[in-house]
N, C-alpha and C positions, 0 to 999 in steps of 0.2 A: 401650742408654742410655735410650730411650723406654720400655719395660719396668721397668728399676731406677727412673726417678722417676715412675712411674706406681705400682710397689709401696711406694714410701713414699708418696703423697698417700693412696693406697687406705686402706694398713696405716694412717692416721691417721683417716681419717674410718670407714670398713667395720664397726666397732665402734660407732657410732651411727647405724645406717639402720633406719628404718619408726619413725621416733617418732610419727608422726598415724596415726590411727587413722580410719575410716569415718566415726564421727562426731565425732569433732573437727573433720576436713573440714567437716561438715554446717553445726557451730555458731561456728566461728569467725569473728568480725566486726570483729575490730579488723584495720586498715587496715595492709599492708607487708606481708614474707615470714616466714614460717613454713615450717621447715627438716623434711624427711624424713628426709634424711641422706641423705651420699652423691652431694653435689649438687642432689638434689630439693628445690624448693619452693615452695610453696606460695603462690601472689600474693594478696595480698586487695586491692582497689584501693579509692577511700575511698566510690567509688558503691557500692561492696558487692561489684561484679565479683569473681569464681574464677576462676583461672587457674595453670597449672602451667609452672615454667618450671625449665630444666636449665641452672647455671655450673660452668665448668669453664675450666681455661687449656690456652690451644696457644700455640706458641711464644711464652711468655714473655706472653701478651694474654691477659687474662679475657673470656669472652665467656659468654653469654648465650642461650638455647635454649628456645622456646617451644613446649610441647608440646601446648596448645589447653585449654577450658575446662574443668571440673569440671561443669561438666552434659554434656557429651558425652565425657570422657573420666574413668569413676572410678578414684579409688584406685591400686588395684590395675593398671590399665592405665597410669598414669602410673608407677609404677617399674617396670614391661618398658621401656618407652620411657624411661625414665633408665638402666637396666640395658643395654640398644642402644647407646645412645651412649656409656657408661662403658667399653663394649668398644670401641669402636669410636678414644674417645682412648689406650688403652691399642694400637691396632694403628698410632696415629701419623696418625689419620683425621680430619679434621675433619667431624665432626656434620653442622654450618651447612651447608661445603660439602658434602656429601654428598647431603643434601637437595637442593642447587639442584644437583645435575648433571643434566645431560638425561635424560631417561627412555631406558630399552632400547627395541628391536624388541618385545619382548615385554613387552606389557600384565600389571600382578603380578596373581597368581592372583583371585576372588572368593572371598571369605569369607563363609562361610552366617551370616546375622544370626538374635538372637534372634527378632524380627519374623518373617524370614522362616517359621522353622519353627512359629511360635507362627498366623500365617496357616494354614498348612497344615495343621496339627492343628484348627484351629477348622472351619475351610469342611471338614473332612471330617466332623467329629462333627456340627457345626450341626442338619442336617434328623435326628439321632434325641435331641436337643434337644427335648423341644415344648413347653417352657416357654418362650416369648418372652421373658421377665425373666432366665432363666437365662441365656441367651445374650448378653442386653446385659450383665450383669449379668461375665462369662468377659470378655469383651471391654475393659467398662471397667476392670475392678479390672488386669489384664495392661498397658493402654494409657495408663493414669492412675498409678497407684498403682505400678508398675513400669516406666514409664517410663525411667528409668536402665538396664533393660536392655535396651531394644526397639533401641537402634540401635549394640550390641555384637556382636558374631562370637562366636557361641554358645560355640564354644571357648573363649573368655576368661571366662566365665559361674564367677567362684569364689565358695567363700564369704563374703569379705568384698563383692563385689557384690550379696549375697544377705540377707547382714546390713542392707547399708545403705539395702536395701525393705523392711525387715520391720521393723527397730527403730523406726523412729518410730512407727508404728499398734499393737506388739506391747502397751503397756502401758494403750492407751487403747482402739485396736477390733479387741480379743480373737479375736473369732469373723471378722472380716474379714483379719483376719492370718493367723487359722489355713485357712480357705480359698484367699488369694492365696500362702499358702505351697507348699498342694498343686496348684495351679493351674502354678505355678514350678515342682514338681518334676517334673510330667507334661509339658511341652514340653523338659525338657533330656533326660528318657526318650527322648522319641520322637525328639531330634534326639542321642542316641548309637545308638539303632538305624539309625538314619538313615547313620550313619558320621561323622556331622560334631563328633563329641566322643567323650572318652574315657568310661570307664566308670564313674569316679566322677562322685556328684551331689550336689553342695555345696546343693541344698535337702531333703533326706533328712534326714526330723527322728531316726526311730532310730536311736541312737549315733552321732548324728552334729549338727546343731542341738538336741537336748535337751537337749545337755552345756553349751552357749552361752546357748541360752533356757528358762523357766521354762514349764511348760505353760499355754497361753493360758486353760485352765479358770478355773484356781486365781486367776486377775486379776481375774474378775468376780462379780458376784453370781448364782445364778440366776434372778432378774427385773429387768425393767427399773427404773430410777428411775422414778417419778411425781410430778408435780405432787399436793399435795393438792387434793382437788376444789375447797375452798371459794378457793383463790387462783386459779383458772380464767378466773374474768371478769373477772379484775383481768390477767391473762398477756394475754388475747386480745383487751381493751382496748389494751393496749400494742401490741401486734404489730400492730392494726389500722391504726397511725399510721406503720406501715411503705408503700412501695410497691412494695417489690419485690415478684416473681410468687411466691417462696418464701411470704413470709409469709401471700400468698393460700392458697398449697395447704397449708401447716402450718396454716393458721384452717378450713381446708375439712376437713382430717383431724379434727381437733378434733370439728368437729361433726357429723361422721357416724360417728365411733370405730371407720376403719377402719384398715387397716394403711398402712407408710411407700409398699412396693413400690404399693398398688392404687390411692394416691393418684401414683406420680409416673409412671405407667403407665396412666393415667388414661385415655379419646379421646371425641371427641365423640358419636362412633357409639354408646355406651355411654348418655348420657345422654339422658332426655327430658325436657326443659324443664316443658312443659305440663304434663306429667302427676306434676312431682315427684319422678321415680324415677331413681334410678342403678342400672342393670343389669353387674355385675360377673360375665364371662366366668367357667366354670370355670378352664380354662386359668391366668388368674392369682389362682386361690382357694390358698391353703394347701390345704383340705381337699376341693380338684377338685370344688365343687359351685358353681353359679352361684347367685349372693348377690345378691336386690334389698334397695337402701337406701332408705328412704326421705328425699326433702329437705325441711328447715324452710326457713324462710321467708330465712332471712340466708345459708344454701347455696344457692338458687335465686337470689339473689340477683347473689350469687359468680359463678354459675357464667354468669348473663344477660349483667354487663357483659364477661367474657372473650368470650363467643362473637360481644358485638357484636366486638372486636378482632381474635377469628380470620381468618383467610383459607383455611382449612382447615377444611372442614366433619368429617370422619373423622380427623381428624391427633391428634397429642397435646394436650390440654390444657394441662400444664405441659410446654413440650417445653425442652432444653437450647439453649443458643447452635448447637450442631452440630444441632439436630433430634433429635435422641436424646432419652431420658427422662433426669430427670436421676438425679442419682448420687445413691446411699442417704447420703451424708456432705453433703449439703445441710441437711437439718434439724438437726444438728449443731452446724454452723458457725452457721447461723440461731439456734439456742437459747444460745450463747457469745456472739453479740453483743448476744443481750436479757438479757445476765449470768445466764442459769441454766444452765452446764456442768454440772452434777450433774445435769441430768435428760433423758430421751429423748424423742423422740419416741413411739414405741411404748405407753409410759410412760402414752400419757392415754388410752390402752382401759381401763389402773386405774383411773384417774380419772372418767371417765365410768361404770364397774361402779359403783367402792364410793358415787359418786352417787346412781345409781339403787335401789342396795340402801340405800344410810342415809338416803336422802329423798325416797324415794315409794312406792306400794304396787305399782307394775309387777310382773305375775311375774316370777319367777328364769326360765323357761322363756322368756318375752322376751327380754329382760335378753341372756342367751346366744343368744337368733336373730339379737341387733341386733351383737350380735359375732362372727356367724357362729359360733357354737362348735356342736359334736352334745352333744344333750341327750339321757340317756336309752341304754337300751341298742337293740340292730338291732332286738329286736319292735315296742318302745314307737318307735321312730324310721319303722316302716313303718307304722303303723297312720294318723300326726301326718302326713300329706303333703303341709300346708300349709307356709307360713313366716310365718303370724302377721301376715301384711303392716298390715293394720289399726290390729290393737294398736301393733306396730311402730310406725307412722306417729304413733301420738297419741304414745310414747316420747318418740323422735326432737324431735320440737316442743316437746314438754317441755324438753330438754335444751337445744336451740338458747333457747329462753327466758331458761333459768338464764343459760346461758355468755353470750348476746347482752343479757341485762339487767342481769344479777346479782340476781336475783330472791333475796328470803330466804330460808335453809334453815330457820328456824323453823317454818314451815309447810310440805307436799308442793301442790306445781303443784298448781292445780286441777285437771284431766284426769288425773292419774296417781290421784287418789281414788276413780276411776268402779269399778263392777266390773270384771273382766278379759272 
């Protein structure tokens, strides 16, 4: 009997399951249930709260079944757990009860987490890592960014879990999608060799996520956006009326036109106050050569009143809440709330180039030492064994000038006129 009205409730709804999708989960905000089918659904509560809950009737009562939040339970793991108790009414079981009966003698198995094996792959690879930035770098994008799978049972690890990490950043940060994708499919490797999953790998972009997403090339341009030079001192005027620590290190990048990573990976140890100079490790060089900058007057500045705040004489300069460096999606976020989303960070090494090439006589062979780039081919680059420090330095001042005065471009700096 319990079988024939469980085959008609079935046979009525079984034809309407998995209507939400990964991200409709994601975006839906209006307040009540939203139906999966098949019993599941979807709570939105009018705080905003996600939650999944399972109705279903036993003798003749509708009752009610909470199967935990949408941030620790996706998608996809909420209809196994409606699929559970859907068999489970059909055997004449009640769910509810089922739950609150006493536990066995025996403790239920442990389930290998993504976390876990995604730990274990990292502390084994770490020390042939020697990019410090790499490593934080594996860490945060897997701990941050993929968070929704860190505290899953690798087994349960399907594609629509995999989607619903990668779709929100796939159309906006390209090349961080396409990293933390393969990042994602190297721990679910290591943990089917492992034995704790099958052998399919729902992050395996051939023939298999290509067919779903578009290649993250084709989304972006190949250069960054830039500010144009001449709104420069009008952006870093702005940002200046900021107090967050962000906006210091975006204003500190600015005027020394280095990269996102060397600014947010920054340490005390690296700078010398007195002498003006930031000494940048090979180690976190693009091109593994150690890069001295030199500071103008409003980077020393910068960099004076942080260190009276520090408590950390060798520590990070911009360190994160956790002490960590922060995340390359800081300046970002900081650039959207000073309403310029179309532009990068990265973006103002153009900005700073086509300055120095459209309004001043600085040489080009400068110009590219203050951006770290190799000038020249291996003969001409062994012969040059300096780095211009000098010249460099009178650059740099120049620029800090422009950006910290808004000095006119009608005319070039006075010191950018000198001979080289």
């Amino acid at each position: 009997m319990v079988g024939r009205r469980w085959g008609e409730w079935w046979g009525a709804v079984g034809r309407e399951v998995n209507k939400l999708s990964a991200r409709r989960v994601q975006t839906l905000t209006e307040p009540g249930r939203h139906a999966d089918g098949g019993g599941l659904y979807l709570v939105v509560d009018p705080a905003g709260g996600k939650r999944w809950v399972f109705l279903y009737r036993m003798a003749g009562r509708r009752r009610e079944m909470g199967l935990g939040p949408v941030l620790s339970v996706p998608l996809a793991r909420a209809r196994e757990l409606a699929a559970e108790a859907r068999a489970q009414v059909a055997a004449g079981v009640d769910p509810i009860d089922a739950r609150r009966a006493p536990p066995s003698d025996e403790p239920p198995p442990h389930r290998i987490t993504f976390a876990e094996v995604a730990e274990v792959y990292m502390t084994d690879r770490e020390r042939a890592w020697r990019n410090a930035a790499h490593r934080r770098q594996w860490r945060q994008t897997l701990e941050v960014q993929a968070a929704s799978l860190w505290a899953m049972p690798v087994a349960d690890v399907d594609t629509e879990a995999v989607l619903a990490v990668l779709r929100p950043i796939w159309h906006t940060k390209a090349e961080t999608a396409r990293r933390l994708r393969g990042r994602i499919e190297r721990i679910l490797d290591a943990a089917r060799v492992a034995g704790h999953r099958g052998s399919e790998n729902p992050a395996r972009w051939k023939g298999h996520l290509d067919v779903l997403l578009p290649r993250a090339g084709k989304l972006q341009r190949g250069h960054h956006t830039a500010l144009p030079y001449k709104e420069v001192p009008a952006f870093v005027a702005e940002i200046r009326q900021r107090e967050a620590q962000t906006a210091r290190a975006l204003e500190l990048l600015i005027l020394t036109a280095a990269r996102s990573g060397e600014i947010r990976g920054m340490t005390w140890a690296e700078v010398d106050l007195a002498g003006a100079l930031w000494t940048v490790p090979k180690e976190r060089m693009k091109a593994k050569r150690p890069h001295r900058v030199p500071l103008c007057a409003r980077a020393v500045e910068i960099l004076s009143k942080l260190h009276m705040e520090s408590s950390d004489e060798d520590g990070l300069i911009f360190p994160s809440r956790n002490d960590t460096a922060l995340s390359d999606m800081v300046f970002a976020a900081l650039l959207r709330r000073a309403k310029h989303p179309d532009i990068t960070a990265h973006g103002f090494r153009s900005s700073f180039r086509d300055w120095a090439a459209d309004e001043t006589d600085h040489p080009r062979e400068v110009i590219e030492a203050a951006l770290a780039h190799m000038v020249g081919d291996a003969t001409e680059r062994a012969y040059r064994r300096g780095d211009a420090l000098t010249k460099r330095r009178r650059l740099m001042d120049d620029w800090g000038a422009y950006v910290c005065g808004g000095a006119s471009t009608a005319e070039p700096p006075m010191s950018a006129t000198r001979s080289p």
